[in-house]
Backbone bond lengths (Angstrom), bond angles and torsions (degrees), N, CA, C in turn:
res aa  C-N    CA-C-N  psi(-1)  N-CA   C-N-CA  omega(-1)  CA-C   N-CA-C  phi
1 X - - - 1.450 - - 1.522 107.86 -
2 X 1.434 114.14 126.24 1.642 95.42 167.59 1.542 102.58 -101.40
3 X 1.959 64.04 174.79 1.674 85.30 -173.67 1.761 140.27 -49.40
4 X 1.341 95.40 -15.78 1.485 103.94 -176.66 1.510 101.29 -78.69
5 X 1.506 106.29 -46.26 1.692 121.60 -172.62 1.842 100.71 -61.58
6 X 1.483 115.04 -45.98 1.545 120.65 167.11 1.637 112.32 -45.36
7 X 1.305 108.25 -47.03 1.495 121.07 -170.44 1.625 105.97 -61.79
8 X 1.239 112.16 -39.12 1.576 110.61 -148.66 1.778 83.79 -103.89
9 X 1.064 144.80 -27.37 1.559 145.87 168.13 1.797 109.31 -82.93
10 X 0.937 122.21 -21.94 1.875 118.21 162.14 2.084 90.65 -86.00
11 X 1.474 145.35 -57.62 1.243 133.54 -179.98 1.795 106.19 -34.34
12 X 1.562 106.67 -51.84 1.554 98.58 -161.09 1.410 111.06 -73.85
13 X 1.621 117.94 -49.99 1.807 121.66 167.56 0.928 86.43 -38.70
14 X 1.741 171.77 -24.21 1.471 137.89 -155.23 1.599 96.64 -67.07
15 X 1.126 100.39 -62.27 1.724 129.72 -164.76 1.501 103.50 -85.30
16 X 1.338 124.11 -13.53 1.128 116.80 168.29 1.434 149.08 -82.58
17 X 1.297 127.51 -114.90 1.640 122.43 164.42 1.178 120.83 -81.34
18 X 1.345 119.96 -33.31 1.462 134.74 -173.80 2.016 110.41 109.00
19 X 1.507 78.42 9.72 1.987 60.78 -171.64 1.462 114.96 -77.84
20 X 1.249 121.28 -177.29 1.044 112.86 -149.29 1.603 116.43 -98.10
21 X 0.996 135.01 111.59 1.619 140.20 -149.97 1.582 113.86 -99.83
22 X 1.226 115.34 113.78 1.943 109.96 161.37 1.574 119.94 -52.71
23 X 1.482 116.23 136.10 1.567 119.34 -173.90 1.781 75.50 -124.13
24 X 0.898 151.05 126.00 1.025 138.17 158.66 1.553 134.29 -23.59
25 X 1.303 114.73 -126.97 1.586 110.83 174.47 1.834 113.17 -119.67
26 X 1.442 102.33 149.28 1.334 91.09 163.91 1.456 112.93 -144.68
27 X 1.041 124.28 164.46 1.398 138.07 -176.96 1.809 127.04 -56.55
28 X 0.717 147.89 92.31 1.250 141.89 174.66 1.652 114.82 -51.26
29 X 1.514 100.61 146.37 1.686 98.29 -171.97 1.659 96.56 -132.00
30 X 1.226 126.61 143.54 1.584 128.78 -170.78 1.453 102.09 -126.45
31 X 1.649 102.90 131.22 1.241 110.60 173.33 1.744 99.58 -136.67
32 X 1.156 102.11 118.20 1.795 109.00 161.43 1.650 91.02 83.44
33 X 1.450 118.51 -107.29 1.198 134.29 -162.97 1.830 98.27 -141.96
34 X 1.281 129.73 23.18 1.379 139.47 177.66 1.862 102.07 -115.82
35 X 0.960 129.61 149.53 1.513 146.81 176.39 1.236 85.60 -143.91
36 X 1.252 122.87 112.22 1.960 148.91 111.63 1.496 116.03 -63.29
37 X 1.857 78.40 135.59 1.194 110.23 -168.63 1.928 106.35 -118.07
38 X 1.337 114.25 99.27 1.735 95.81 -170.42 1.236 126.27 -45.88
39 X 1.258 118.05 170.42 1.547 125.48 170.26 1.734 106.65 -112.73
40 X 1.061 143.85 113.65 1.376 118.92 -158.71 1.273 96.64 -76.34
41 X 1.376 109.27 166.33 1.400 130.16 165.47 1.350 144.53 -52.37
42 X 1.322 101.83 -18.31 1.621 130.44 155.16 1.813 106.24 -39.31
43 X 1.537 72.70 -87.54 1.690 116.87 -168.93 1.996 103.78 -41.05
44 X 1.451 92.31 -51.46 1.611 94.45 168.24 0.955 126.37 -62.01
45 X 1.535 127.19 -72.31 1.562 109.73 159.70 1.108 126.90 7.25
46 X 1.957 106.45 -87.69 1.128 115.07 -168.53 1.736 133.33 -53.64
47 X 1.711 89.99 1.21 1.541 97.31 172.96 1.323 121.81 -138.73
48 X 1.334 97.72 31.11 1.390 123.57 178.22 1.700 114.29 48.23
49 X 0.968 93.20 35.70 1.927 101.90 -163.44 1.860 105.27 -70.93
50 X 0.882 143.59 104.52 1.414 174.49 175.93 1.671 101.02 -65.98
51 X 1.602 98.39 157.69 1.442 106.76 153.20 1.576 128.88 -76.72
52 X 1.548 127.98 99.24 0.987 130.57 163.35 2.075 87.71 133.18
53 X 1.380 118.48 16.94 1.266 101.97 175.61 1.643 117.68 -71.29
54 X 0.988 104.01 178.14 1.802 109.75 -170.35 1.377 97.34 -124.25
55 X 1.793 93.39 140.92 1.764 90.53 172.00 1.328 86.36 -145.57
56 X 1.729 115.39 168.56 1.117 118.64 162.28 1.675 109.71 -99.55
57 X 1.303 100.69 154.10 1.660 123.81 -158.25 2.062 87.95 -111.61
58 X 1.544 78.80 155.66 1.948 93.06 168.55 1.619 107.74 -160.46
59 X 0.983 117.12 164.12 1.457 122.54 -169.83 1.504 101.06 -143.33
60 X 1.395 108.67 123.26 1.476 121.39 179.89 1.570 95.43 -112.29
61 X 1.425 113.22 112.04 1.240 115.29 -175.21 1.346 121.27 -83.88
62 X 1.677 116.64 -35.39 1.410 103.69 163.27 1.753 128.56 -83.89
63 X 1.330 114.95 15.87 1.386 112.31 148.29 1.668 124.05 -119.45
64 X 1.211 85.98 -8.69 1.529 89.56 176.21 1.469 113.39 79.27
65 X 1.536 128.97 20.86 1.073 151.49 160.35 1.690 110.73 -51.07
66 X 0.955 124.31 112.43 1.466 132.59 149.45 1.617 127.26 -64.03
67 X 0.952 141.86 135.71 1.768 106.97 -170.78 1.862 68.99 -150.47
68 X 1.423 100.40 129.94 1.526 117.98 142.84 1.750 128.72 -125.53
69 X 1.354 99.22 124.06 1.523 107.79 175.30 1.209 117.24 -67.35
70 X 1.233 130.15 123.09 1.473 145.98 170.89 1.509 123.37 -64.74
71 X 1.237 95.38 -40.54 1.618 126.11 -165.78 1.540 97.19 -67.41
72 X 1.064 160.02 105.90 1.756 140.27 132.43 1.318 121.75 -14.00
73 X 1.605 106.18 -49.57 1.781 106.75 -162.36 1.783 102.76 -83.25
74 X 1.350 119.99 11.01 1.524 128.62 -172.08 1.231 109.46 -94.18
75 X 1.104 144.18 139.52 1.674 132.76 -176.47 1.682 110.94 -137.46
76 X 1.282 125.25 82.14 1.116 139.46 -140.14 1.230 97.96 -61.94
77 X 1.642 120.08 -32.53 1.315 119.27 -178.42 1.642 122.45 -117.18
78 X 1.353 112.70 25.50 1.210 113.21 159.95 1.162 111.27 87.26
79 X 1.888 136.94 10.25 1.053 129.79 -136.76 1.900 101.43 -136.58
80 X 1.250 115.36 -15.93 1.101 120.30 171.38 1.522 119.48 -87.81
């Protein structure tokens, strides 16, 4: 899939069903003992995500999935 076709199918899931959409790949960047992973700029926008925003993180261990929630009012684990 390229990236434009990634771009314009992660834009519509924003507003859409929620299923789960390919963005293609991106690069990892290492600082200290932290590895960042971007959020593109799209995707941020659309959630007004700032320097120093908070998300909650999850770890799917048998795919090795990372999953961060964007949303605040979302509670990945049922706990808020």
């Amino acid at each position: 899939m390229s990236q434009s076709t990634a771009e314009t199918a992660v834009l519509q899931a924003i507003t859409g069903d929620g299923a789960l959409s390919p963005y293609g790949t991106a690069k990892v960047q290492m600082q200290d003992t932290t590895a960042y992973a971007a959020i593109p700029i799209e995707v941020a926008s659309a959630y007004d995500v700032q320097q120093g925003y908070e998300v909650q993180r999850a770890y799917h261990a048998e795919t090795g999935c990372l999953i961060n929630c964007l949303r605040p009012e979302v509670d990945l684990f049922g706990v808020k």
